[in-house]
N, C-alpha and C positions, 0 to 999 in steps of 0.2 A: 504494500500500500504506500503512495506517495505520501510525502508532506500535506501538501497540498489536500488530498483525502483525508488522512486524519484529523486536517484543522474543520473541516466541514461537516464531517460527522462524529467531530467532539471525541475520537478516540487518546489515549496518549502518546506523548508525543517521542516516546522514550520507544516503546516497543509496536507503535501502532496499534495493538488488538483490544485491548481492555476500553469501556468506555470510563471517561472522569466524571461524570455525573450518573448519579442513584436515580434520576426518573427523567422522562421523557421535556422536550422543552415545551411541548403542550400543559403541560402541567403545570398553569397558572400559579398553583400556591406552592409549589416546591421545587419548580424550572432551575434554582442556583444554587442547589444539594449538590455538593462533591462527594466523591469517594474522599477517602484520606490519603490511601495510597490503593496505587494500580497491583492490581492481584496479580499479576504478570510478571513485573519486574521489579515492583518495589520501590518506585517513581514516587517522592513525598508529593502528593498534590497538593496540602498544605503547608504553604512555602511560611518563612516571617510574617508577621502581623506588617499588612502596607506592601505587599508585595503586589498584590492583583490594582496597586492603585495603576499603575503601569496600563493594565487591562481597559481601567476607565479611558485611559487616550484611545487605546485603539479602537474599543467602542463606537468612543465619539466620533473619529474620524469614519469609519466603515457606515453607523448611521447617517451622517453626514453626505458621505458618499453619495447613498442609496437616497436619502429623503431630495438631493440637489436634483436629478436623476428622474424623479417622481415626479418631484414640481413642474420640471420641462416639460417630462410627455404630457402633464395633464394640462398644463397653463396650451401648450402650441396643438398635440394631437386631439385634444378632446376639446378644445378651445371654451375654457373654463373662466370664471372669473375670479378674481384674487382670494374672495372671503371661501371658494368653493374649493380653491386648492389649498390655503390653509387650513381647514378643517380635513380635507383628503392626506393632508401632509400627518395632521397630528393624530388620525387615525392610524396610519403605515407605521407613525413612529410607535406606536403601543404595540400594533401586531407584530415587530420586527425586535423589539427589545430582548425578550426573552432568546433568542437565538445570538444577536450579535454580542448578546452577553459573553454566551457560552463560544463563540467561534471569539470572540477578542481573548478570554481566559485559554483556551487554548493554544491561539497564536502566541500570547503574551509567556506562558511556560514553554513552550518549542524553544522560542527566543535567546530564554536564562539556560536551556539545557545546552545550544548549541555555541554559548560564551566556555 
């Protein structure tokens, strides 16, 4: 399994097979449940206290990404008007949260493993 794969389907980053999260990111109330450590390799997924704040950038920037993105097709392709696509925008941004969470905490421990 590439990099690339396992940051998308939230495997770890150490041996690819094991997932780092206990339940599905559907799972509105419990989407940002870690394991502690990967049953595979023994990968600590709870790193220092302040470690995932790293995670918050890339969050940001990956929603960011994706909400810039949004706005376009919906403002040019669907030819929307501003109050229609900020509320289209801050819808995207709640249904997408939960996943970019878990795909930045992913990215964000690849990262530290590959220093």
């Amino acid at each position: 399994m590439s990099s690339l794969s396992s940051i998308l389907k939230c495997k770890c980053p150490n041996c690819k097979k094991e997932d780092m999260f206990q339940y599905p990111f559907y799972n509105l109330f419990k989407f940002e449940k870690m394991n502690e450590i990967c049953p595979n390799c023994n990968l600590d997924f709870k790193q220092e206290p302040g470690f995932y704040l790293g995670a918050m950038y890339v969050s940001y920037f990956i929603s960011s990404f994706i909400l810039l993105f949004s706005a376009l097709f919906i403002m040019v392709f669907m030819e929307k008007n501003l109050t229609a696509t900020l509320v289209s925008m801050f819808i995207i941004a709640i249904l997408i949260l939960p996943y970019t969470l878990r795909i930045s905490r992913t990215l964000w421990l690849l990262i530290a493993q590959k220093k």
